[in-house]
Legacy VTK file of the C-alpha trace (Angstrom):
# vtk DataFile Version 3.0
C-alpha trace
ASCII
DATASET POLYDATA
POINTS 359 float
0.000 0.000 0.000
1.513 2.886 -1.137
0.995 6.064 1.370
1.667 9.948 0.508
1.174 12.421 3.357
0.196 16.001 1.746
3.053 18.145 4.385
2.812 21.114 2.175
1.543 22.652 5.255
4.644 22.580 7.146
6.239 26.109 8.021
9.628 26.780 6.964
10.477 28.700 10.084
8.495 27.696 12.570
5.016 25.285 13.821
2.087 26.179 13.560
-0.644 23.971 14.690
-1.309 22.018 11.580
2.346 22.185 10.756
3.348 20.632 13.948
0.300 18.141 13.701
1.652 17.177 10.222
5.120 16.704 11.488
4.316 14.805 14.089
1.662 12.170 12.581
4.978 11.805 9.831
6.883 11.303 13.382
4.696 8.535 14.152
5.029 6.711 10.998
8.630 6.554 11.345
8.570 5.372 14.712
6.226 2.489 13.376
8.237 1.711 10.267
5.418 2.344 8.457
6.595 3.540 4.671
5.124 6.835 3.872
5.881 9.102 0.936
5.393 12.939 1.993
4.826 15.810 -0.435
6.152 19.482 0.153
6.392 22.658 -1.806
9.716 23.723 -0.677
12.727 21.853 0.095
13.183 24.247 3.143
9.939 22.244 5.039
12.173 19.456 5.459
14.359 20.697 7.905
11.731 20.647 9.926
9.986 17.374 9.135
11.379 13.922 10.230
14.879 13.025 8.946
14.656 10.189 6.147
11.844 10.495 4.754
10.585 10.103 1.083
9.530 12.945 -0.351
8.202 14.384 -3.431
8.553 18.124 -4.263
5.072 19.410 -5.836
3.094 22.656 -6.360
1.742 24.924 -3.377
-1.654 23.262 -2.586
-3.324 27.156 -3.581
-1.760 27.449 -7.130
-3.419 26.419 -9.850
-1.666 23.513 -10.550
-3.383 22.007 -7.956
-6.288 21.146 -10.267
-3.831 18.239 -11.363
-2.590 17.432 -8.524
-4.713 13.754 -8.398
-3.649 12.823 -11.975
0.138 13.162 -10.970
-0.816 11.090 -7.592
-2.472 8.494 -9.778
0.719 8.168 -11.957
3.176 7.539 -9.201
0.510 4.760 -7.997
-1.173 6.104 -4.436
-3.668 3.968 -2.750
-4.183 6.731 0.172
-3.236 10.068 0.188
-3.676 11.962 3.462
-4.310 15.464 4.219
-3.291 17.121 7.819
-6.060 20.089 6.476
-9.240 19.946 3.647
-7.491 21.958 1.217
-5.832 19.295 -1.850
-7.183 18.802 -5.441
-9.279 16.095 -5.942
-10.179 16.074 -10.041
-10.018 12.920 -11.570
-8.344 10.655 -8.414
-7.988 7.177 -8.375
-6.609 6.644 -4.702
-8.896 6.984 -1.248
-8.221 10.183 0.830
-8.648 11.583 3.965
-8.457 15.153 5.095
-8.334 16.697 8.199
-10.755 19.358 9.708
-9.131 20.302 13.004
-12.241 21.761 14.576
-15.450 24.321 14.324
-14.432 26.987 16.285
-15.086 29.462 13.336
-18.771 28.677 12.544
-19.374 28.575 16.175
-17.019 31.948 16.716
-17.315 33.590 13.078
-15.516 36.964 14.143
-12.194 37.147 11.620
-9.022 37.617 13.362
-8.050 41.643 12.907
-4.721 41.002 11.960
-6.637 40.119 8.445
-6.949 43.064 5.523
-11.125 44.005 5.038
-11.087 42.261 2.099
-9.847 39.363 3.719
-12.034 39.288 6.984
-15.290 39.628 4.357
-14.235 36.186 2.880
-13.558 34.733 6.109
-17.015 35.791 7.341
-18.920 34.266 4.513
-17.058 31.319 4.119
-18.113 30.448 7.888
-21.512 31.860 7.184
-22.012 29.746 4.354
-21.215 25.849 4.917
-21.277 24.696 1.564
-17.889 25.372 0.785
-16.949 23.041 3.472
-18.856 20.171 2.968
-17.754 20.675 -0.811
-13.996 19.842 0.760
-15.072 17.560 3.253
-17.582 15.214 0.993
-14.591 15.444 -1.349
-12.852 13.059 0.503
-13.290 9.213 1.805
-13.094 9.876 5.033
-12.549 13.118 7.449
-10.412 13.017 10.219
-10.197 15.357 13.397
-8.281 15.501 16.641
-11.163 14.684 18.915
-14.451 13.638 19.910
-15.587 16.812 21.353
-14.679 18.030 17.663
-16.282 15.146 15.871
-19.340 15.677 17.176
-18.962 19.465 16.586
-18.460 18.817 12.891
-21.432 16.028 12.594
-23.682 18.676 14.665
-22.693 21.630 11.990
-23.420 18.767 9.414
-20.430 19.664 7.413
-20.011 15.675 6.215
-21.988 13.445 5.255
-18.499 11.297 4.830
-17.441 8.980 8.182
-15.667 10.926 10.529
-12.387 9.702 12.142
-10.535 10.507 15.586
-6.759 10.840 15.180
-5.448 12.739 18.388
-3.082 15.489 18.480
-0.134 14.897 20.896
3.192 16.475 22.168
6.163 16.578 20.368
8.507 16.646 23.513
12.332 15.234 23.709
12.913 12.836 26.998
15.141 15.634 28.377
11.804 18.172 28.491
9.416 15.785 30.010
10.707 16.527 33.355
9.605 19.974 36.271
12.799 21.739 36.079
14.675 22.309 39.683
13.338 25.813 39.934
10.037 26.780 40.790
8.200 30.151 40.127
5.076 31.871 40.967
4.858 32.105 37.119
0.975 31.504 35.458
1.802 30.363 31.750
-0.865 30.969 28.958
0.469 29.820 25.164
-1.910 30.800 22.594
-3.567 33.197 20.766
-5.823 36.658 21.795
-8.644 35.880 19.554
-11.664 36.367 21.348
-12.724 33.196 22.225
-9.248 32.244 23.616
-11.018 34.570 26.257
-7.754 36.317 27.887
-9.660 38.764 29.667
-10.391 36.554 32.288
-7.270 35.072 33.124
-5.698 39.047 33.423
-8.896 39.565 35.534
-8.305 36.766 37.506
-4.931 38.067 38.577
-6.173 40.649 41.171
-7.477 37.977 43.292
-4.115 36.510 43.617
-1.398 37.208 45.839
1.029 39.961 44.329
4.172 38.154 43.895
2.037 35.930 40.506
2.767 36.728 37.481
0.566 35.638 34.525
2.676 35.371 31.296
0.909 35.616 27.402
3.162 33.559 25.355
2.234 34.548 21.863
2.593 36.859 19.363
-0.307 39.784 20.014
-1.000 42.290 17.738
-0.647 45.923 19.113
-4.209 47.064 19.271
-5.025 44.077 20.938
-2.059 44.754 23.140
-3.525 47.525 24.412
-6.871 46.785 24.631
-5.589 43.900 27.553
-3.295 45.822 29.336
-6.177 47.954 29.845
-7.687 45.669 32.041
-4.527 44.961 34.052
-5.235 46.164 37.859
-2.814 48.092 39.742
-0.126 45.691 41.497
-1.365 43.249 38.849
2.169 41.770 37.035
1.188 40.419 33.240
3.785 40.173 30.898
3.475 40.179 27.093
6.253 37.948 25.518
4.602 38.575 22.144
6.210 35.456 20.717
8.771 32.783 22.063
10.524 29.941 20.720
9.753 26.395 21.640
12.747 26.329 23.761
11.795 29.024 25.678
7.971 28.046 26.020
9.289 24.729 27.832
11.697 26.245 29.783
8.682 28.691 30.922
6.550 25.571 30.982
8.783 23.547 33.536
9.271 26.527 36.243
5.691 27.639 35.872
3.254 27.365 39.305
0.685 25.995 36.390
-0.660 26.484 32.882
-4.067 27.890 32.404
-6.805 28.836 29.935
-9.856 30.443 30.099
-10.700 29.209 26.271
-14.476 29.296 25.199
-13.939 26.893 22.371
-10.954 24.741 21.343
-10.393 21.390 19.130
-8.194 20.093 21.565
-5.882 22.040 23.589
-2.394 20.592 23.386
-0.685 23.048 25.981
-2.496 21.256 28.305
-1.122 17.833 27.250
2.653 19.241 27.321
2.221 21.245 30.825
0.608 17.205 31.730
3.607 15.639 30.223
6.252 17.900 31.847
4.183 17.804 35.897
2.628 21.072 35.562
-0.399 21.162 36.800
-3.567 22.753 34.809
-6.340 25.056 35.435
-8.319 25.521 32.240
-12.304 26.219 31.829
-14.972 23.701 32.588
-15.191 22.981 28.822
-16.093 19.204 27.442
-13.414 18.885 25.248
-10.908 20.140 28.316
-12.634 17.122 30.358
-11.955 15.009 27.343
-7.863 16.180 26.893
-7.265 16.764 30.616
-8.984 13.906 32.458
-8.734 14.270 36.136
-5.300 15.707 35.443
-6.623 19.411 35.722
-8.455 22.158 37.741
-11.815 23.308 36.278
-13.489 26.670 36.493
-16.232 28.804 35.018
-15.005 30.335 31.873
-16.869 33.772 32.824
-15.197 33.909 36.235
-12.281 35.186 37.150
-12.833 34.915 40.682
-12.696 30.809 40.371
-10.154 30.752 37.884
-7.974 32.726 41.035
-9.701 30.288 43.675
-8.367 26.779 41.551
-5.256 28.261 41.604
-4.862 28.739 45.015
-5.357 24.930 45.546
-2.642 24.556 44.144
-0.590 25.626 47.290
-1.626 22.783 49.076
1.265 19.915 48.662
-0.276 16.757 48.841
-3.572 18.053 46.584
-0.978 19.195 44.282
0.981 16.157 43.629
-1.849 13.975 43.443
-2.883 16.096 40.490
0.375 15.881 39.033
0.015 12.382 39.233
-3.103 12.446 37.214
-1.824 14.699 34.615
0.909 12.319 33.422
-1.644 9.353 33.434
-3.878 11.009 31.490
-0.723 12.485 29.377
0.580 9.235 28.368
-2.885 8.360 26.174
-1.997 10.735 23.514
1.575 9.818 21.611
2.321 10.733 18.077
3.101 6.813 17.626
-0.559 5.896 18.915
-1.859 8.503 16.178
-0.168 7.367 13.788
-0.970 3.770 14.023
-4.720 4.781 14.227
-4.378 6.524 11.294
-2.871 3.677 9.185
-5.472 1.572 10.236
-8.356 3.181 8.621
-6.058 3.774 5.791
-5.390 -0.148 5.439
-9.733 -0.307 5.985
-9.846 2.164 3.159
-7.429 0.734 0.559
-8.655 -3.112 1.728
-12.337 -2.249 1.091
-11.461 -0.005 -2.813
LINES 1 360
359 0 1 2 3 4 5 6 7 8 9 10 11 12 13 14 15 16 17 18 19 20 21 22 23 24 25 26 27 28 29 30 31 32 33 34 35 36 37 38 39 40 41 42 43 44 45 46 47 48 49 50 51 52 53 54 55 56 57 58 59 60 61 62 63 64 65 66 67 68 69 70 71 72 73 74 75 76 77 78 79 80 81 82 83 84 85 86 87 88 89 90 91 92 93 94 95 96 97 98 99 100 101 102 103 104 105 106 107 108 109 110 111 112 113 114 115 116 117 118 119 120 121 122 123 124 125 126 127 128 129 130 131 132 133 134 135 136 137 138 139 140 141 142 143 144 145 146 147 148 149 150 151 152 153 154 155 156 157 158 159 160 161 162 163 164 165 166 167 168 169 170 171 172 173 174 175 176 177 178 179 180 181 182 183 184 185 186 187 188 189 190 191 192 193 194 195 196 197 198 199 200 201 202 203 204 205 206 207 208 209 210 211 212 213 214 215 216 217 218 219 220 221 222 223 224 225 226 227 228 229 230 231 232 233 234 235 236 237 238 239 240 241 242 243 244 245 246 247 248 249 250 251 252 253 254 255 256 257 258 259 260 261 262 263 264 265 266 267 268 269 270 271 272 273 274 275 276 277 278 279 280 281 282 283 284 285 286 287 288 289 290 291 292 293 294 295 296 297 298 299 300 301 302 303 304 305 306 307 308 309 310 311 312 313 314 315 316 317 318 319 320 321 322 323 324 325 326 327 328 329 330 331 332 333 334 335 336 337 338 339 340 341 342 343 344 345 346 347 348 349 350 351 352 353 354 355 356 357 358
């Protein structure tokens, strides 16, 4: 069975999320000797893809060469091609595919991010308005994967597929030598993602003024200026927050293994890996009372109300309570260990060997 992995959505420089979802399904196929052919647009993707890998260099996935895209798949012989997004061309293809819809937080939170031009927030807005341009993608395709079941159901609620929808987790992508609390310990509240509003950042800086002085809530990301501003707006006096406005994945897990916890006061998310690489490391969680966080977290984490930054501070403070907090800790890196790049990936070659044994 020949397998070709569309990785043309790698970054050159750094991950993004379906760039380092990409990388590390390819990851898991290596670690299962499972022979996999990737594709790429630029020969600058691999250095940050899996050593030793085939790979064949095609056409950006938006140009128009795309249209042919199938007919040069069919010629090299592919019996499953696999997409880590919903965007590949599909005219005249011989092989089964699956692509990848990560979640629904844009139907369900249409409002464009602002770092877009007009023009570009107007498209955004109708093509979330308007689901017919997603189910065009998605019934494209054999089969659609996503990262959860909280998403799964999202997508089969939306009715965006009438194809079977599959659940390939996301995971870390952590080296042995990061999976460990590192011998100093700060008063240090992480947060690693972005300020759109649904990430719901407000209540975390909120939050802070119920905690003793000496926290400090860090915002990992990039964030643009306006939006800068509008949060350190609501920063109380006394209140430390500081805005890293980017870091690189050395320092985020250098943050990560000091850090009193991680937290997030999301409204909406696919999946939430921050929380699975503070679980790996031992740092203990405090994220909102959110299904899919129940489903990612387990009873590795501290819930609160998303709208209250009065029990976001109170879960914290549990944390200052030893035994409570190793016991969590505990729980974390049980519920950690269920998600692995190799466990993906050997899901994922299982419904590829259903697909290609049932053409």
């Amino acid at each position: 069975m020949n397998i070709y992995y569309d990785a043309r959505w790698t970054r050159t420089d750094f991950h993004d999320g379906i760039s380092r979802y990409g990388a590390g399904i390819i990851e898991g196929f290596k670690e299962n000797n499972i022979p996999i052919t990737i594709l790429i647009k630029d020969l600058r993707q691999l250095k940050m893809l899996p050593s030793n890998i085939p790979y064949l260099l095609v056409n950006e996935p938006l140009s128009i060469k795309e249209l042919f895209i199938a007919y040069k798949l069919n010629h090299l012989g592919a019996d499953v091609v696999v997409s880590p997004f919903q965007i590949i061309g599909t005219l005249g293809r011989k092989y089964k595919l699956i692509v990848t819809l990560h979640d629904t937080i844009f139907y369900l939170h249409p409002k464009a991010p602002t770092f877009l031009s007009l023009s570009q927030r107007i498209v955004w807005r109708l093509f979330h308005m308007a689901k017919w341009p997603q189910r065009l993608l998605l019934n494209n395709a054999d089969k659609v994967a996503t990262v959860s079941n909280y998403s799964k159901n999202s997508i089969s609620d939306l009715k965006l597929t009438k194809r079977e929808i599959v659940v390939i987790y996301n995971a870390p992508s952590l080296e042995q030598s990061q999976m460990q609390r590192g011998k100093e310990k700060t008063n240090n509240i992480i947060y690693m993602g972005s300020f759109m509003p649904y990430k719901n950042v407000e209540v975390l800086i909120k939050g802070m003024a119920f905690l003793p002085k000496d926290f400090t809530l860090h915002l990992l990301s990039k964030c643009m200026d306006d939006r800068m501003q509008e949060l350190k707006k609501l920063i109380e006096p006394g209140v430390k927050v500081v805005f890293h406005n980017g870091v690189s994945d050395e320092e985020y897990i250098k943050l990560l293994q000091s850090a009193y916890c991680l937290a997030s006061a999301s409204k909406e998310e696919g999946f939430g890996l921050p929380i699975i690489e503070a679980q790996t490391i031992g740092t203990p969680v405090v994220c909102s009372d959110m299904t899919i966080f129940h489903e990612v977290a387990g009873d590795g984490a501290l819930f609160f109300d998303f709208n209250s930054p009065k029990q976001f501070a109170d879960q914290v403070s549990k944390l200052q309570d030893p035994k409570f907090l190793q016991s969590l800790v505990d729980e974390g890196h049980k519920q950690a260990e269920k998600f692995t790049w190799k466990q993906s990936a050997k899901t994922l070659y299982k419904i590829c060997q259903d697909l290609y044994n049932n053409h």
